[in-house]
C-alpha positions in Angstrom: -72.2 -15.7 27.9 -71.8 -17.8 31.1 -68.3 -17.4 31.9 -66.8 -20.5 34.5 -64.1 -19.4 36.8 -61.0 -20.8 37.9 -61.0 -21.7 41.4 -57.5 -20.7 41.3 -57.6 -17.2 40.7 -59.4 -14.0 42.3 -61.6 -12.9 39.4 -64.6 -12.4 37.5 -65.7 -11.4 33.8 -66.9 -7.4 33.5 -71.1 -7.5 34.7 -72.1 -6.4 31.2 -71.4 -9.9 30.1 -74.4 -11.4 31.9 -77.0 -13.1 30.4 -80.4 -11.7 30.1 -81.6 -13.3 32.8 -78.6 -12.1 34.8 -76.0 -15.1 34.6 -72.8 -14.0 34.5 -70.4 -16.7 36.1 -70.3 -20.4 37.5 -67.7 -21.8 40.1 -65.3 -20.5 42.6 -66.2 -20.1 46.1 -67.5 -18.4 49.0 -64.7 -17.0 50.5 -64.5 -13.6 52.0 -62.6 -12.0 49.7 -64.1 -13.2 46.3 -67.6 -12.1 48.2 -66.1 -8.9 48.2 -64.6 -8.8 45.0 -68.1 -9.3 43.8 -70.1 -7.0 45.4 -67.4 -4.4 44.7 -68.3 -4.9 41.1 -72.3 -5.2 40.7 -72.2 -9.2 41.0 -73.9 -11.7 43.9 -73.9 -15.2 44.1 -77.3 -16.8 44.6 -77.8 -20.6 43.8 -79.6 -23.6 45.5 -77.9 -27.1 47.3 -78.2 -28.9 44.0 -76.2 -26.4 41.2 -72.9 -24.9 41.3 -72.5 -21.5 42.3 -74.1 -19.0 40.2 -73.3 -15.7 40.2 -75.5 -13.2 38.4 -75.0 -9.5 37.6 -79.0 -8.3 36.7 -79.1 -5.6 33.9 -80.8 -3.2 34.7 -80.8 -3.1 38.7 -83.9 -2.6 40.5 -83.3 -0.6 43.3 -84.9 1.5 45.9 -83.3 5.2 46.3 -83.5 5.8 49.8 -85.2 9.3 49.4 -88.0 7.9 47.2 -89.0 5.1 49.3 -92.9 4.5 49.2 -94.8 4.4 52.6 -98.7 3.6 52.7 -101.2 4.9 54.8 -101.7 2.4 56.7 -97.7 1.4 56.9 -97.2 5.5 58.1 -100.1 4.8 61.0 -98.0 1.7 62.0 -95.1 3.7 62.3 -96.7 6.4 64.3 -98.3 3.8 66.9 -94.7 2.2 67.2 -96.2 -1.2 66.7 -92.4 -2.2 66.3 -89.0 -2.1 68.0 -85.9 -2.4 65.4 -82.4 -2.5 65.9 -79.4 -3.0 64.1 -76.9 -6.1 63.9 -78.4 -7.6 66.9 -79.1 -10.9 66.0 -77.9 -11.1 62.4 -77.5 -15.1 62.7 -81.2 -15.2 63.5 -82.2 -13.2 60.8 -80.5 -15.1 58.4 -81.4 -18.7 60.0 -85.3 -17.4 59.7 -84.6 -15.7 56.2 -83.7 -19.3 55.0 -86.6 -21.3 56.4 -89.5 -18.8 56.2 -92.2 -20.2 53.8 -92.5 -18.3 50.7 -95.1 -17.9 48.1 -94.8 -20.1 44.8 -91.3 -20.9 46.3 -89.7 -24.2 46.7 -86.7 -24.8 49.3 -84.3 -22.0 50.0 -80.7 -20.0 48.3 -80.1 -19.5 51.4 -77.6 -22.4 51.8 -75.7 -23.6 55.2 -72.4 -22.6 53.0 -74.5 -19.2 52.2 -75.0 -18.6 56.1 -71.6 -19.8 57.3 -70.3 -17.1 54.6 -72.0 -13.9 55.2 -71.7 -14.7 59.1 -68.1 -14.4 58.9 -68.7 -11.0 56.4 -71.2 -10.1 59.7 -67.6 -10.2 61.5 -65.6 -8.3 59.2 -68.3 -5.4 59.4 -69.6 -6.0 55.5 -72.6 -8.2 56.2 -75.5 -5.9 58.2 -78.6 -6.8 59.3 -82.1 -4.8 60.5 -84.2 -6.6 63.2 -87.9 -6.0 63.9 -89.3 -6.5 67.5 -92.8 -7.1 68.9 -93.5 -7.8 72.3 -89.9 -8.7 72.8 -89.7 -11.4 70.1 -88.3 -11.1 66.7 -91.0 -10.4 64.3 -89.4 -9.4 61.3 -85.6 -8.4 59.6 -83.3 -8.3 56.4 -79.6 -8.7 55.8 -77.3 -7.8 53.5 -74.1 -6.5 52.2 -72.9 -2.9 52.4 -70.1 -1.4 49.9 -69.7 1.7 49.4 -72.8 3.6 50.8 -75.1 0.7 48.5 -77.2 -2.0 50.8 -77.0 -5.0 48.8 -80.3 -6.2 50.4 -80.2 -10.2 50.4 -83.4 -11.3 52.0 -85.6 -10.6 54.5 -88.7 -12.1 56.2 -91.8 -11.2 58.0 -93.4 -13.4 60.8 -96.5 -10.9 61.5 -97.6 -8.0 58.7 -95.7 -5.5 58.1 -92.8 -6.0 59.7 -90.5 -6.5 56.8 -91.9 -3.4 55.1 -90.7 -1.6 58.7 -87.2 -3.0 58.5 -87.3 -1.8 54.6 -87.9 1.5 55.8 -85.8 1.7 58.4 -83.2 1.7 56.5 -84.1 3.6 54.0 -84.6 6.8 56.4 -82.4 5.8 59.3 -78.9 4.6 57.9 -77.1 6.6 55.4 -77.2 5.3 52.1 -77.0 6.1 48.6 -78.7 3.4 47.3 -80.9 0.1 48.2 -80.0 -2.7 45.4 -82.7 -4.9 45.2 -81.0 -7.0 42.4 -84.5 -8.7 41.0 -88.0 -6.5 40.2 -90.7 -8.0 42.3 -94.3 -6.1 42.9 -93.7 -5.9 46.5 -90.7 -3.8 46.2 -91.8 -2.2 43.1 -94.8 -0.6 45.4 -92.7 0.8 48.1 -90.5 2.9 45.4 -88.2 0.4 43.4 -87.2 1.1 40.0 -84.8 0.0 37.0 -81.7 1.3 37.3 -78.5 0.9 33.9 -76.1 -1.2 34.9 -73.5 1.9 33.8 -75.8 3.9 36.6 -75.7 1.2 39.1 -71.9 0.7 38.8 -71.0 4.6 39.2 -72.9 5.2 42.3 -70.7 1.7 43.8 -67.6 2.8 43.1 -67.9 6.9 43.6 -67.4 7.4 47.2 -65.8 5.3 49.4 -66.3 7.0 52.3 -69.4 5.2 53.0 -67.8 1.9 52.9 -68.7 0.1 56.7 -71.3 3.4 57.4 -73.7 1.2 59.2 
């Protein structure tokens, strides 16, 4: 059951309600605090400039538990050589702006609206939104952003300019920053072969709310 919400008031419908393609909720808006509110509770907004805002709430999660993340042979020798430089929350605007225009397989146009950037810019601001950047030669190669509640990375998008370079970023911050979780809200094969798997939504929501002592780790 899509559920539409009242512009009105600060809320959303429990995440079990979502639809099997993970629809849970149309409407609202893109303000700080109902951002929040979602991600506090398993749910993310993702929509394109010609529908409403959708938020969804996928049952069950893929995710990436930090400790289990995959790394191939020839990602660990690209490690090793230190093909990359990455940092932290250095340019988060320009990872976004490239996460929105970078061309993408079997993909037409972007989610990543102007309202979507102006958004999680200002969440950059308030120390929720986080991103990883990936250097080579001095120019920006590579990155992801995302939000962070609770010791989860709600990972967003990310985008690679050269090979490899997202993969770095990916595991970055799965062995630099200290996580309990990666949410990678949608299986792809990509993800699924550096160590993502299905996670209950019952799972998912226990490991958000346990410990708030890693709220704003980054």
């Amino acid at each position: 059951m899509v559920f539409e919400l009242d512009n009105k008031k600060l809320e959303f419908p429990h995440p079990s309600y979502a639809d099997e393609d993970g629809l849970l909720a149309v409407g609202g808006d893109l303000s700080a605090d109902r951002l929040l509110l979602a991600y506090s509770n398993g749910i993310f907004p993702w929509f394109s400039e010609d529908t409403p805002i959708l938020w969804y709430a996928p049952h069950p999660r893929f995710v990436i538990y930090p400790s289990k993340i995959k790394i191939s042979k020839s990602m660990a020798a690209c490690i090793r050589k230190k093909t990359f430089s990455i940092s932290v929350d250095r340019s988060f605007h320009t990872v976004i702006q490239n996460c929105s225009t970078i061309n993408r397989k079997d993909q037409d146009g972007t989610w990543i609206t102007e309202d979507m950037i102006r958004a999680y810019t200002a969440l950059h601001e308030m120390g929720y939104a986080h991103s990883v950047e990936v250097w080579q030669d001095g120019l920006l190669v590579g990155g992801l952003y995302g939000m962070l509640i609770n010791g989860v990375f709600c990972g967003e998008s990310m985008f690679s300019k050269v090979p490899n370079a997202s993969k770095a970023a990916l595991i970055y911050l799965a062995q630099e920053i200290d996580l309990q979780l990666i949410d990678c809200q949608f299986h792809t094969s990509h993800l699924e072969s550096m160590g993502g798997e299905y996670l209950s939504l019952p799972d998912y929501l226990a490991i958000l709310t346990k410990d708030p002592r890693y709220e704003q780790s980054i």
